[in-house]
C-alpha angles and dihedrals in degrees: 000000000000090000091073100045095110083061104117091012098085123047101203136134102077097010115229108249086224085177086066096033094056090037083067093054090057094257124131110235153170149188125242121198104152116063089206079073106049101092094061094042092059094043084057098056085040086059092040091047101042085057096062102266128114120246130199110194113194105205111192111210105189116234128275084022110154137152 
């Protein structure tokens, strides 16, 4: 039913700490939740990442966002 189409689109209750979980996996990571920081943040992984190293960037995009 259309009323369930969000189900598999949304990982909540409790929400997954991807930073940990990645950390795990040997990858560096952070958490974005400003999006006057997310510049940075992505220059950051590009650098990590140009040097050889693997980067997870969790990027929170607050609910109901849209353009």
């Amino acid at each position: 039913p259309a009323e369930n189409k969000w189900i598999g689109l949304q990982i909540r209750g409790p929400e997954v700490d991807l930073v940990s979980l990645s950390k795990s996996f040997g990858f560096e990571s952070s958490t974005v939740d400003d999006a006057a920081d997310l510049k940075a943040a992505i220059e950051n992984a590009a650098a990590v990442v140009e040097a050889g190293g693997r980067y997870v960037l969790d990027v929170r995009v607050r609910p109901g966002y849209s353009d």
